[in-house]
C-alpha positions as a Markdown table, in Angstrom:
| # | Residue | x | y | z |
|---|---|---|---|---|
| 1 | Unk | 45.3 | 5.2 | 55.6 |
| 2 | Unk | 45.6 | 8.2 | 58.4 |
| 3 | Unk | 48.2 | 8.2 | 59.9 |
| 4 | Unk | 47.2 | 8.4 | 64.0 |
| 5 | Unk | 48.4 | 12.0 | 66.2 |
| 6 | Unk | 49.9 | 12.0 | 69.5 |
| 7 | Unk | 47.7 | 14.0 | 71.3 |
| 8 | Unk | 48.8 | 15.0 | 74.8 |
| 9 | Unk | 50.5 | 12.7 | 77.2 |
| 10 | Unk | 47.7 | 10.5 | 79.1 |
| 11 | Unk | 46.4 | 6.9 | 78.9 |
| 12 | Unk | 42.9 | 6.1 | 80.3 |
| 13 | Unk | 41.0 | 2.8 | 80.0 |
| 14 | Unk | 37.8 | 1.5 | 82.1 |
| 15 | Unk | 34.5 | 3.2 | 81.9 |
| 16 | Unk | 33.7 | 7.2 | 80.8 |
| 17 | Unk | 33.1 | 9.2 | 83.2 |
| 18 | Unk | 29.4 | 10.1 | 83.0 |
| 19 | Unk | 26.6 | 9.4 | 85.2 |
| 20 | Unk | 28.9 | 8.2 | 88.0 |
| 21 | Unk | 31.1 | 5.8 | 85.9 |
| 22 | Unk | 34.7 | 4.7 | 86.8 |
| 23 | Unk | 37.8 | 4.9 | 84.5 |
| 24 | Unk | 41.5 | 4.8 | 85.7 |
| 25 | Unk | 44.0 | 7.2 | 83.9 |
| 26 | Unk | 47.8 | 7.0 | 84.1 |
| 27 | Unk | 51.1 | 9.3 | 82.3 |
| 28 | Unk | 52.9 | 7.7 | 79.3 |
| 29 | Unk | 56.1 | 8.0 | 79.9 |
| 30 | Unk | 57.6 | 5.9 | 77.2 |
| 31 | Unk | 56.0 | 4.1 | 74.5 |
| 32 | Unk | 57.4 | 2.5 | 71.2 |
| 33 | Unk | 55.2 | 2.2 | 68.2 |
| 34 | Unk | 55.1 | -0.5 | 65.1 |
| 35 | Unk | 53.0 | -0.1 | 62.7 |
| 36 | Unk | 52.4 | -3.7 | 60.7 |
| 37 | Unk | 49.8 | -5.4 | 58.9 |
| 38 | Unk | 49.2 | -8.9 | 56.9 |
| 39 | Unk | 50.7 | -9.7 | 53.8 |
| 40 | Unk | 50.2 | -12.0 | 50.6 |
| 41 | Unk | 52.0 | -12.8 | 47.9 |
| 42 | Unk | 51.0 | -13.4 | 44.0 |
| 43 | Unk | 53.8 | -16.0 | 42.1 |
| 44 | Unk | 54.0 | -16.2 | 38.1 |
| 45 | Unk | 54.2 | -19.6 | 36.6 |
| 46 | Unk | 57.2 | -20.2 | 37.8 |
| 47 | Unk | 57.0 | -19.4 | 41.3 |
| 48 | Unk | 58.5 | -16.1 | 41.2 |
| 49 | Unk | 56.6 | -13.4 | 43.3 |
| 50 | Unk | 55.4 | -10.9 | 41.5 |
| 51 | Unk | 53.5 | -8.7 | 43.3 |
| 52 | Unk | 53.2 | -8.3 | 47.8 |
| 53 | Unk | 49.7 | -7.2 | 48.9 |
| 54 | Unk | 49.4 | -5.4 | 52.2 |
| 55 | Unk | 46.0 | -5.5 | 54.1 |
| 56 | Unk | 44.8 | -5.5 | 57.7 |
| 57 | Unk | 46.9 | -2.4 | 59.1 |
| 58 | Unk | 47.5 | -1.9 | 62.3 |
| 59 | Unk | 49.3 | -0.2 | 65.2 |
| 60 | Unk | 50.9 | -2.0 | 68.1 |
| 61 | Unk | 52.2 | 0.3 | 70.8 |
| 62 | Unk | 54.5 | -0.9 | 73.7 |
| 63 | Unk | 53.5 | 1.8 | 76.5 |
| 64 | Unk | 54.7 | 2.4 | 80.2 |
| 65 | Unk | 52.0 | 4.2 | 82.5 |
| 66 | Unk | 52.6 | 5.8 | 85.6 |
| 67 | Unk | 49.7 | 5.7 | 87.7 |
| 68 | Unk | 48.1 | 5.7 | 91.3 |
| 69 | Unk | 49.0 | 2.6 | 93.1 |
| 70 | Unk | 45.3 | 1.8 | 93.8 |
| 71 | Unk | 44.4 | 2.1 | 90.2 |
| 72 | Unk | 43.5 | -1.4 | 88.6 |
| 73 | Unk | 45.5 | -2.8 | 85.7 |
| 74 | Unk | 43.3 | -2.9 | 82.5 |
| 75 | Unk | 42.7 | -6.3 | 81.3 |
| 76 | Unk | 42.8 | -8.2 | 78.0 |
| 77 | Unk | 40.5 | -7.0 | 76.1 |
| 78 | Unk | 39.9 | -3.5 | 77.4 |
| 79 | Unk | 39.4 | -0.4 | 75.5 |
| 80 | Unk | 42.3 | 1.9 | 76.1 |
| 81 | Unk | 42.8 | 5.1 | 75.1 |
| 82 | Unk | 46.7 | 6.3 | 74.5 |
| 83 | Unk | 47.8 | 9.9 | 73.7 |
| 84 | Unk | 44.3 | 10.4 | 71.7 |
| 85 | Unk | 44.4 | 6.6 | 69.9 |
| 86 | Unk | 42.1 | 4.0 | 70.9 |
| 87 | Unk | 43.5 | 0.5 | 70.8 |
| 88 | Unk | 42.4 | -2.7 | 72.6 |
| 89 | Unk | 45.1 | -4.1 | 75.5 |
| 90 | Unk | 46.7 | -7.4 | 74.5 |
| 91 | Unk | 47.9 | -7.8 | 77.7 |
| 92 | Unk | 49.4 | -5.5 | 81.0 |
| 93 | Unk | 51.8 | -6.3 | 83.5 |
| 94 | Unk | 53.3 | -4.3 | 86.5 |
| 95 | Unk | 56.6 | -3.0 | 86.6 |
| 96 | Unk | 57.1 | -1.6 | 89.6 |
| 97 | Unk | 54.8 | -0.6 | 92.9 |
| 98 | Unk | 55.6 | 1.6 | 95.9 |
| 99 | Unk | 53.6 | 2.8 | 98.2 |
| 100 | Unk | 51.6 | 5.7 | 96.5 |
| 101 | Unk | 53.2 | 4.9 | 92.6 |
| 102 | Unk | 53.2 | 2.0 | 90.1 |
| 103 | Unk | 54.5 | 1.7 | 86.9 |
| 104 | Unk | 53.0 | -0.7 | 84.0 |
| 105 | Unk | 53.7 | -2.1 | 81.2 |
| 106 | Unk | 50.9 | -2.0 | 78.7 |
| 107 | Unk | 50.9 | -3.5 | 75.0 |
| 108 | Unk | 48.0 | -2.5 | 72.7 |
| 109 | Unk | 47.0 | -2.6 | 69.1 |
| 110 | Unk | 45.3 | -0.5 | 67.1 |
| 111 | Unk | 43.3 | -1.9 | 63.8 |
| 112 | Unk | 43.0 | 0.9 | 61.2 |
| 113 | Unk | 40.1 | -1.0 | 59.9 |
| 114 | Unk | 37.9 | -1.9 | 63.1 |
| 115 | Unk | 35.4 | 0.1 | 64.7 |
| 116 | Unk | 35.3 | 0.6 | 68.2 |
| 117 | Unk | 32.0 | 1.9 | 70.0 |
């Protein structure tokens, strides 16, 4: 398994920008990271276990975004990408909001294993 790099600071989710798309894009400034997976066990006749099998990695990140107070919160679902990973938001919710600044609060997992176009 590779293990994923931080690269640079920034989150952005929504559409590319090409051809007159829109994304949203926000700074991460604080995240907290658990990596996890499934497990199974194998027993011995007697019900001892004797061996723990790990499958199904993945990453689940715990990120706050700074952003534009006009930008839209992404939703369940989205495609997000977070200091160079691409994950899939399990859910978003808002900190705080003043007038031009809004903080959220954005949990997102990454599966080693899955393909995201």
């Amino acid at each position: 398994m590779a293990t994923p790099t931080i690269k640079g600071r920034n989150a952005i989710w929504g559409m590319e920008h090409t051809d007159g798309d829109t994304y949203a894009s926000g700074l991460v400034v604080d995240k907290n990271w658990n990596v996890t997976g499934e497990t199974d066990f194998i027993f011995d006749s007697n019900g001892f276990t004797i061996t723990e099998i790990f499958f199904d990695d993945k990453d689940e990140l715990d990120v706050s975004i700074i952003c534009e107070s006009a930008t839209a919160m992404p939703a369940r679902g989205d495609q997000i990408v977070i200091c160079g990973i691409t994950c899939l938001v399990q859910s978003c919710g808002l900190v705080w909001n003043n007038r031009k600044w809004k903080m959220l609060s954005v949990k997102v997992t990454r599966f080693v294993n899955m393909v995201l176009a």
